[in-house]
Backbone as CSV, one residue per row, in Angstrom:
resi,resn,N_x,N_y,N_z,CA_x,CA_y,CA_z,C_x,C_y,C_z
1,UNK,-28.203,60.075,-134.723,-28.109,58.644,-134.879,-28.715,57.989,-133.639
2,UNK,-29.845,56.766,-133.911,-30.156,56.617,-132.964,-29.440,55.148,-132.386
3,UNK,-29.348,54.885,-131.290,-28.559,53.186,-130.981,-29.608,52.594,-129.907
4,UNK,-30.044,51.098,-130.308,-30.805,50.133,-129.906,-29.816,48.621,-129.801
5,UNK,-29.723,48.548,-128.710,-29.384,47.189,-128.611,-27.592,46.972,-128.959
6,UNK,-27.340,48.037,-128.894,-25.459,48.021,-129.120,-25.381,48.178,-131.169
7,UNK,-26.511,47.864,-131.737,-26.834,48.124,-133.474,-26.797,49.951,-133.568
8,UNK,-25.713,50.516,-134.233,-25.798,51.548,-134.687,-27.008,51.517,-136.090
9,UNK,-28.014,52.725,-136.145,-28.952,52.756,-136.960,-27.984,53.250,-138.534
10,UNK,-29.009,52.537,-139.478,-28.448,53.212,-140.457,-29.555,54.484,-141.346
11,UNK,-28.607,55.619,-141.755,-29.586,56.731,-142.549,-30.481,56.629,-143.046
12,UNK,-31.676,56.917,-143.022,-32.923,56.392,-143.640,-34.110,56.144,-142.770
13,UNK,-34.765,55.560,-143.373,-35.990,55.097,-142.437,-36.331,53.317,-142.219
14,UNK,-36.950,53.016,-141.342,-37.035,51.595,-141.421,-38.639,51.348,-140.717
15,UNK,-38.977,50.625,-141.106,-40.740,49.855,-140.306,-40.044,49.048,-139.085
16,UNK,-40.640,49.346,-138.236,-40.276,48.679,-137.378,-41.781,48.880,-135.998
17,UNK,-41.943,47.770,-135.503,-43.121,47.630,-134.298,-43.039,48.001,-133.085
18,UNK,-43.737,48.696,-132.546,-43.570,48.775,-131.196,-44.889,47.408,-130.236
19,UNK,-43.804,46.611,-129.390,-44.935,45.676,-128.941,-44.759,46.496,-127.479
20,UNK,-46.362,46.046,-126.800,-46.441,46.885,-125.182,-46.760,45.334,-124.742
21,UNK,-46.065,44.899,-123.560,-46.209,43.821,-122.639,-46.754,44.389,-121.362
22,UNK,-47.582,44.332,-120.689,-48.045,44.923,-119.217,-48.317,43.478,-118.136
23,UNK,-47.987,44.058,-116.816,-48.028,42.820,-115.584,-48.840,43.336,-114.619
24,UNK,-50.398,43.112,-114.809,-51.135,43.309,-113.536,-50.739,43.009,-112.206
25,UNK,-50.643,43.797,-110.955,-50.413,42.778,-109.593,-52.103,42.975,-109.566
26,UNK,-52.854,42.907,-110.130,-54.464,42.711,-109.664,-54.228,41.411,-109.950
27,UNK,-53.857,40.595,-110.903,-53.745,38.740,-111.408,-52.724,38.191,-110.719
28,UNK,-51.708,39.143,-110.952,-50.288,38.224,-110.809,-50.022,38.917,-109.726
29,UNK,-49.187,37.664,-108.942,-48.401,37.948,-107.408,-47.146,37.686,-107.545
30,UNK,-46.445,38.320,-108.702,-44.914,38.186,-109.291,-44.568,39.502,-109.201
31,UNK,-45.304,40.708,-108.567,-44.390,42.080,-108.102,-45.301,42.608,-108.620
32,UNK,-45.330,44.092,-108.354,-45.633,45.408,-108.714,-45.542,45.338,-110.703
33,UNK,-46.985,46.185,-111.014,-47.216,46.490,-112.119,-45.756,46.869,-113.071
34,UNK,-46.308,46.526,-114.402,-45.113,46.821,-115.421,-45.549,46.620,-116.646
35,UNK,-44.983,47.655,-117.632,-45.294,47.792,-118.353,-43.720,48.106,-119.346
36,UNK,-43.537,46.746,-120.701,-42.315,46.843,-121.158,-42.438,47.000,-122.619
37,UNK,-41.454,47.631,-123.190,-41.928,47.951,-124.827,-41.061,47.509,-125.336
38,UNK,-40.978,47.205,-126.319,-40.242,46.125,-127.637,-40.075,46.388,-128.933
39,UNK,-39.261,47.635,-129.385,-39.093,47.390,-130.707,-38.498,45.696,-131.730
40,UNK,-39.176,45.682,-132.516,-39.559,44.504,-133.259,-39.468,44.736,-134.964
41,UNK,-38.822,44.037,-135.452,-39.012,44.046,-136.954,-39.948,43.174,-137.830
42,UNK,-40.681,42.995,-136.858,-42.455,42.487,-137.314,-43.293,42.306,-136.334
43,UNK,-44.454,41.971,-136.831,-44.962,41.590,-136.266,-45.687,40.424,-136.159
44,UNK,-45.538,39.235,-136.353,-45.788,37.783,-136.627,-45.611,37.023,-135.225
45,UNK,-45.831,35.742,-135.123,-45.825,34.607,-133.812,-44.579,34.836,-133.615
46,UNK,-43.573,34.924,-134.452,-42.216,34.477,-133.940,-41.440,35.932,-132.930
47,UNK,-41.972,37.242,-132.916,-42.221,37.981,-132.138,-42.689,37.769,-130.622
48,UNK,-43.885,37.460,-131.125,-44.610,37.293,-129.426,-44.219,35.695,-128.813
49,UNK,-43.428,35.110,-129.538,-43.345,34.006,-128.999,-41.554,34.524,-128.033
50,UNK,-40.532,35.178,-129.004,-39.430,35.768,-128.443,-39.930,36.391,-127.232
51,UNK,-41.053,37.400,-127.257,-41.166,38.136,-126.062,-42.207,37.837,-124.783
52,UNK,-42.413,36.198,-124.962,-42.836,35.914,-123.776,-42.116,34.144,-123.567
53,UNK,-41.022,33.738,-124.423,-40.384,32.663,-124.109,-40.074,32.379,-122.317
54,UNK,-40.215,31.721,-122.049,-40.478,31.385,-120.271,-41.603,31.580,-119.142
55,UNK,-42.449,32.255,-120.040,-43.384,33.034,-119.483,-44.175,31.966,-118.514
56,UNK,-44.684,32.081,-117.447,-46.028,30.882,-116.812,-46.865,31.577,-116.185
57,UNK,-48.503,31.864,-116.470,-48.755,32.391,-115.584,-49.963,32.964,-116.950
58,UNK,-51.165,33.803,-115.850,-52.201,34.186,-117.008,-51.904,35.191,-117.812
59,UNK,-52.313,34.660,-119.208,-52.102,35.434,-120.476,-53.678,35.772,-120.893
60,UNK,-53.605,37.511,-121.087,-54.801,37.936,-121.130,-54.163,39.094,-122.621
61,UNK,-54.763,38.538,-123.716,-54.483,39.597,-125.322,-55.956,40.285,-125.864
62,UNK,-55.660,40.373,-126.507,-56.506,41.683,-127.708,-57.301,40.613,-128.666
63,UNK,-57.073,39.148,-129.050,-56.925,38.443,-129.972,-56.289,38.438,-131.438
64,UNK,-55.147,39.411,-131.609,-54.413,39.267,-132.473,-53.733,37.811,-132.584
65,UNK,-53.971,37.362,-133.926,-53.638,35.810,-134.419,-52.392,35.674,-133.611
66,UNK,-51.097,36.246,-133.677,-50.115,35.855,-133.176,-50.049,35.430,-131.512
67,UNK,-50.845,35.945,-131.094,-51.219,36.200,-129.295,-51.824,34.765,-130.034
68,UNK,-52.846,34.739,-130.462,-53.256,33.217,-130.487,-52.849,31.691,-130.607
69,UNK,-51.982,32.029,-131.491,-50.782,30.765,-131.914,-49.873,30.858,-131.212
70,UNK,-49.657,32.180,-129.653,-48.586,31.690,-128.673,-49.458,31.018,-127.639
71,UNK,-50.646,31.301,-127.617,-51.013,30.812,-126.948,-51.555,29.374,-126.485
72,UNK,-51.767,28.520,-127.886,-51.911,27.362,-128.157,-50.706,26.811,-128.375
73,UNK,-49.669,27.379,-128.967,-48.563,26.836,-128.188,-48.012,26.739,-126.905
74,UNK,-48.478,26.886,-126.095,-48.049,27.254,-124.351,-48.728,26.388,-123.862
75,UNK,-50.459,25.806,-124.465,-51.287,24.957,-123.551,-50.828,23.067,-124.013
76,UNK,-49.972,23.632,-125.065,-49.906,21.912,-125.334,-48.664,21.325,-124.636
């Protein structure tokens, strides 16, 4: 049995995303490199918007739509 987040899993299988967040110190002067992973039960804006809520500072993506629509949400 596996446990995420205090949620005991249930038998079976489930879809679920893995998102990778990474923190250059080559850009950013907010600490030493990092790299954080995110299981997710999609993958849509409302994802990447949860996993960078507070965020300030340069955002550099892949151009996946969702990276896009957080990102135009952040400049307005």
């Amino acid at each position: 049995m596996w446990r995420a987040s205090g949620h005991k899993a249930k038998l079976g299988t489930q879809k679920v995303w893995l998102w990778a967040n990474a923190r250059d110190s080559r850009v950013s002067a907010a600490g030493p490199p990092r790299l954080v992973y995110r299981f997710e039960a999609g993958r849509g804006f409302e994802c990447a918007d949860a996993s960078f809520a507070g965020f300030a500072g340069i955002f550099v993506a892949d151009g996946y739509a969702a990276y896009n629509r957080l990102a135009r949400s952040v400049g307005q």
